[in-house]
N, C-alpha and C positions, 0 to 999 in steps of 0.2 A: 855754694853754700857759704852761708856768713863765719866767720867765728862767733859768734855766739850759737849759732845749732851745733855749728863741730863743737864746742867746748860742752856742750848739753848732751850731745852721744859718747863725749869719750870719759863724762863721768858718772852717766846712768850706769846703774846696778842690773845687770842682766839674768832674772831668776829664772831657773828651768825646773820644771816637776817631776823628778826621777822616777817617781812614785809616787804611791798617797800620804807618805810619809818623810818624803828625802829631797829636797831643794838643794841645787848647789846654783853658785853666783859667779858670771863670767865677770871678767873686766877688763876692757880694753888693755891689749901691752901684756896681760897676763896669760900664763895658762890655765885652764881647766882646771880645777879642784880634784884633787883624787877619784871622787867617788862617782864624777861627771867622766874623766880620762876612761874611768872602767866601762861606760856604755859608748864612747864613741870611737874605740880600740885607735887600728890607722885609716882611719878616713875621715874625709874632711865632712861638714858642716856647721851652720850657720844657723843664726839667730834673728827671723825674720818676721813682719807683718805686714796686715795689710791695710791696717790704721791709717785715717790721717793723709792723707798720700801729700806728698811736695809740702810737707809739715804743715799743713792745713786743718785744721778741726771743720768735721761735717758729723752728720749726724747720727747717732748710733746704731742706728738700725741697718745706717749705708755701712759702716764699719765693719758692724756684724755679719753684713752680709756679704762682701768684700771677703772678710777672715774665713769663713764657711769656703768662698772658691777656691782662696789661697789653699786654705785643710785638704780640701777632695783634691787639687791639683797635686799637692807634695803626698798623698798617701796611694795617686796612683802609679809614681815613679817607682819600678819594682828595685826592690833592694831598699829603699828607704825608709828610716821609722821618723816616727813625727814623737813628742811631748810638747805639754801646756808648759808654756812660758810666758814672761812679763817683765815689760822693762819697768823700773822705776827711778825716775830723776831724783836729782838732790832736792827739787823745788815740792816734791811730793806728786806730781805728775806720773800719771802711767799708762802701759799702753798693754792691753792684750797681744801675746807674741807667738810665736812657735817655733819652735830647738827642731833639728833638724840635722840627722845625721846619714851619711851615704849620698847627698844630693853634690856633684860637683858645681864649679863655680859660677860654670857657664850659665847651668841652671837656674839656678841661684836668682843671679841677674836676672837672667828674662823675667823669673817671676819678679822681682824686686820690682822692674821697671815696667811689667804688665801693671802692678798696682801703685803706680806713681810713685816709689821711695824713691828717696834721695841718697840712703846710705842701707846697710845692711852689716850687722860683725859674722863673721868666720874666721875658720881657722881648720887647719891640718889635723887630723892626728891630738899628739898633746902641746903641740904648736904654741906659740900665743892667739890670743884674739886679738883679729885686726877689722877696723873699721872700713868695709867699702865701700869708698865713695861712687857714685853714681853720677853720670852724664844722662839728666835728666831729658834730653832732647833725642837721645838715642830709643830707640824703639827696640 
């Protein structure tokens, strides 16, 4: 990954949908915001999609339908809850996301790398959020 896409993920704004009425915003380096710490107690999760893969633009419909697998795949890991998420860069760029808590790292990964990402943030608990990076050639 170049620095310039790492420097693009470690300063998007990572919004999760609490609710229909309650957003909290991750950020790299940081922890969770209070009221995000309170839904994901001590377990880890991450901040994932299936946009875009290998930082590529294609077309929305392949996106959409991409994110739909990713959704049914993370909601039938028992113990896991899924919320609507979205990254948004500094440049105004954004991507359809999904918060994801209960899934370990391993997990994580595969899916990351079943849908081409390059990178993914997680984090522990009330941890901070850390960006991982992906070996995009690993399967």
């Amino acid at each position: 990954m170049d620095d310039s896409l790492q420097e693009a993920f470690l300063s998007t704004a990572y919004w999760v949908s609490i609710d229909t009425v309650i957003w909290s915003t991750i950020r790299i380096n940081l922890r969770p915001q209070p009221e995000l710490a309170g839904v994901i107690g001590a377990r880890p999760w991450g901040f994932i999609t299936a946009w875009n893969p290998q930082a590529r633009r294609r077309a929305p419909a392949e996106n959409a339908a991409a994110q739909r697998e990713l959704l049914d795949a993370l909601r039938s890991l028992p113990g896991v809850a899924v919320y609507p998420a979205i990254g948004v860069g500094t440049s105004g760029w954004s991507e359809p996301s999904l918060f994801t808590v209960g899934a370990d790292g391993a997990t994580l990964d595969a899916l990351a790398r079943q849908h081409g990402q390059l990178a993914y943030v997680h984090g522990v608990a009330d941890g901070p959020a850390e960006l991982r990076l992906l070996n995009s050639t690993q399967t």
